[in-house]
N, C-alpha and C positions, 0 to 999 in steps of 0.2 A: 364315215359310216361304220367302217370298222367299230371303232369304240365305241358307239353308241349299241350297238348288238353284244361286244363282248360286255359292257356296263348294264344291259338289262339283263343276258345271262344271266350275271353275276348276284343280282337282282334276284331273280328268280329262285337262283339255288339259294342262296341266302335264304330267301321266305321258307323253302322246300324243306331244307335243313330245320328250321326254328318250328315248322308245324310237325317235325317229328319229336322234339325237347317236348311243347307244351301240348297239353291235353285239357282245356278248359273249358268247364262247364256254365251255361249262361244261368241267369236264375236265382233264386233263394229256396235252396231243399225245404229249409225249417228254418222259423223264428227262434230268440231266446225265451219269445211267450209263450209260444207251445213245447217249445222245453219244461217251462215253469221256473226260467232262472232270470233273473233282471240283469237285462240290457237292450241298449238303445244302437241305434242303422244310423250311422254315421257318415257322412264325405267328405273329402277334401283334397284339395289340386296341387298336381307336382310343378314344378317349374316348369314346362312346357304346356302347361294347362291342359293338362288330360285330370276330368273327374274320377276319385275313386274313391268306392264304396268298401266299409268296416261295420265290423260288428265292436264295439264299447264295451265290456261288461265287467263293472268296477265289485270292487269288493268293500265292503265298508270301514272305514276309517284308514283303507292301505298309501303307507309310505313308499309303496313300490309297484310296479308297473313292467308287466311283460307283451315284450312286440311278438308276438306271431306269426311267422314266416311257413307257408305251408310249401307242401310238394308240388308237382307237375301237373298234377289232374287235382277233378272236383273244383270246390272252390270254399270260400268262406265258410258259410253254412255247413259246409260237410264237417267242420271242425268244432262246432258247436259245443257238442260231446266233450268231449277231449279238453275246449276249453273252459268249460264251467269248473271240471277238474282241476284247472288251476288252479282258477279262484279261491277255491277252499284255500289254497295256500296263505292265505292271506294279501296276497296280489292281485292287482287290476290289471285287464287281457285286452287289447288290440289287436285283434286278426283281420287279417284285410284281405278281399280281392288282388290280387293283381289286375292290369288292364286286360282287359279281353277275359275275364273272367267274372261270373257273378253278374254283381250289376256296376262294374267299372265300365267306364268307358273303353275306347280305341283294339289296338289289336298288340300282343304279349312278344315282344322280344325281350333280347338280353341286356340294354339298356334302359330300356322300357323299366320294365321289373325292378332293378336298380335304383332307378328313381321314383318307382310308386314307395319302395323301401325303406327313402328319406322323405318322402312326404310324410311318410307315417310316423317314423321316429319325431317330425317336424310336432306333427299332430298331440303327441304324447307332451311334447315339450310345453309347446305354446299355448294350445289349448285346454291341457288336463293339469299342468301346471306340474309336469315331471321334474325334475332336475336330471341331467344324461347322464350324473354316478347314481340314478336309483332307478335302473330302468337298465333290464334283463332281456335281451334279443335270442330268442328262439328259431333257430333253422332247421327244419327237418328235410330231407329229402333235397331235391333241389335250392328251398329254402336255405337250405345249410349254405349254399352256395351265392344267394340274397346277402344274409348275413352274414356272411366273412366278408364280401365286398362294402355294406353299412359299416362294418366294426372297425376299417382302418383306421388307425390314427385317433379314435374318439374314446373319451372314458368315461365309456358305458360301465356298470355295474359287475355286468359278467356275462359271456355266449354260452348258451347252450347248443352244441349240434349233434345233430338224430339221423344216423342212418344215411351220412351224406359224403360226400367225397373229395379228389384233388383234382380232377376237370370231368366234365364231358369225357373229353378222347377218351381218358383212362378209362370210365366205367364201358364206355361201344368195344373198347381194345379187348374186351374180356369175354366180350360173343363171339359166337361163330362172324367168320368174315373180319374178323377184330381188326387186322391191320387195315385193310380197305376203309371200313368205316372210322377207323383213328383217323387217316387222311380226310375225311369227309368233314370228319367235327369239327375240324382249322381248332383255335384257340379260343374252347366259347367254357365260358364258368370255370376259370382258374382260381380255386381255394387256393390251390399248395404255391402259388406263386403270389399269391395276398396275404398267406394267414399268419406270415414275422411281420406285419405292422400291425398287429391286434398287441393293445395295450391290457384288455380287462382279461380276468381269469378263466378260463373255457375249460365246460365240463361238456365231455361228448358221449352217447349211448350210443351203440349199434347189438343188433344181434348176430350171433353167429353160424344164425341161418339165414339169411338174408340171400335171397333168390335172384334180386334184383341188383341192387349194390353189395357186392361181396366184402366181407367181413374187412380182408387186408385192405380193401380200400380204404375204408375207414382208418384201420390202424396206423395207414400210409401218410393220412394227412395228420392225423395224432402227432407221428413221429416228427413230421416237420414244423407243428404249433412252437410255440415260445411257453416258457413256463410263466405261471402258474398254469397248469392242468389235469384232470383227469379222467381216464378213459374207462366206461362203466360199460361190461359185458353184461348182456342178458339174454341166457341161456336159453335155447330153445326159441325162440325168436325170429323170424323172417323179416320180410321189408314194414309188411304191413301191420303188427302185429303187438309192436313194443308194451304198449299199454296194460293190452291185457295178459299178454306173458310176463310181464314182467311185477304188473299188481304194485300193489301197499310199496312194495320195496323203491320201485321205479318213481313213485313221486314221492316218496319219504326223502329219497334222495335228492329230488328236484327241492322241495323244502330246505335240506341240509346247506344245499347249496346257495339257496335264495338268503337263507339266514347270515352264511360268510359273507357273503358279498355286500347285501342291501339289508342289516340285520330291521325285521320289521320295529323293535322298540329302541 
């Protein structure tokens, strides 16, 4: 009887814990049609056959292809923006729900997520007819934390990560109550103990206003990447904000980088 109480406990706070990480919105904010940009609502199922919903949105004649790994809140749609912006690069964009967000199915934890992560790299592969050295994984935020767990051992094109970090603990250890909540976070979204199996080249942004995840975190997981790397400060910048602080520059660079790794010609 015992165990059966401490194993739903456990249960519980588990769940407790994981409804404080994600923040997901059900839904589709906006279309790419009411954007005015061409792309198609996409699905497809992980190995555990949970449904998940992507937005597709190709660029014409591109040899290269970027995964879209968003943050903890919103959901697909909310990145719409952002990712049309890509495309101009001359690169085709897969953003995807996680489960329990948008219009995926089931309910979002840290495995979960994981393997919506290679469904979609799957998705890229099999279906868009990628090759996995021409196809550039993008992490932002928690994301960042998707994609260094996708990127072990595989050779991918190249990671980008935005504004993201070396675990959980470490970003709660940095509030008030920090040590209490380190203890609470057990070992949940460990970058800095996955990210020496990353084979492809990783370029990471952060800003150095960043409210939410603090700058040296980023730097911290920088520090313990493998080379090839490098790490793009942009000035004036918060958690939420890269984009537009950072302008022309911030995806000239993304360009620069897509050109090294997956050259479009």
């Amino acid at each position: 009887m015992l165990l059966v109480v401490l194993l739903v406990g456990y249960v519980m706070w588990d769940r407790l814990v994981e409804s404080m990480i994600f923040y997901p919105v059900r839904g589709v904010a906006v279309t790419p049609e009411q954007l005015g940009i061409e792309g198609e609502e996409v699905y497809f199922t992980t190995e555990e056959g949970v449904r998940i919903h992507a937005f597709y949105l190709p660029a014409p004649g591109a040899r290269r292809a970027l995964l879209f790994l968003h943050g903890n809140a919103g959901n697909a749609s909310h990145r719409l923006p952002n990712a049309s912006e890509l495309v101009r690069l001359a690169c085709s964009v897969l953003v995807i729900d996680y489960r329990g967000y948008g219009l995926s199915e089931g309910r979002a934890t840290e495995a979960g997520v994981y393997a919506d992560a290679r469904a979609a790299l799957g998705h890229l592969i099999e279906q868009r007819g990628y090759s996995e050295n021409r196809i550039v994984v993008f992490g932002r935020s928690l994301g960042g934390a998707v994609a260094v767990d996708l990127a072990q051992g595989r050779k991918l094109a190249g990671l980008i990560l935005e504004s993201t970090f070396p675990s959980i603990a470490e970003v709660v250890a940095s509030g008030p109550a920090g040590r209490l909540f380190r203890a609470l976070a057990g070992r949940r979204f460990e970058s800095a103990s996955k990210i020496g199996q990353i084979k492809a080249p990783l370029l990471f942004f952060h800003g150095d206003r960043d409210e939410v995840i603090g700058y040296e975190l980023g730097k911290r997981l920088f520090d313990t990447a493998p080379e090839p790397k490098t790490f793009e400060t942009i000035r004036g910048a918060g958690h939420n904000d890269l984009t537009q602080v950072g302008g022309r520059r911030y995806f000239d660079r993304i360009r620069q980088f897509l050109e090294e790794v997956a050259p479009s010609s």
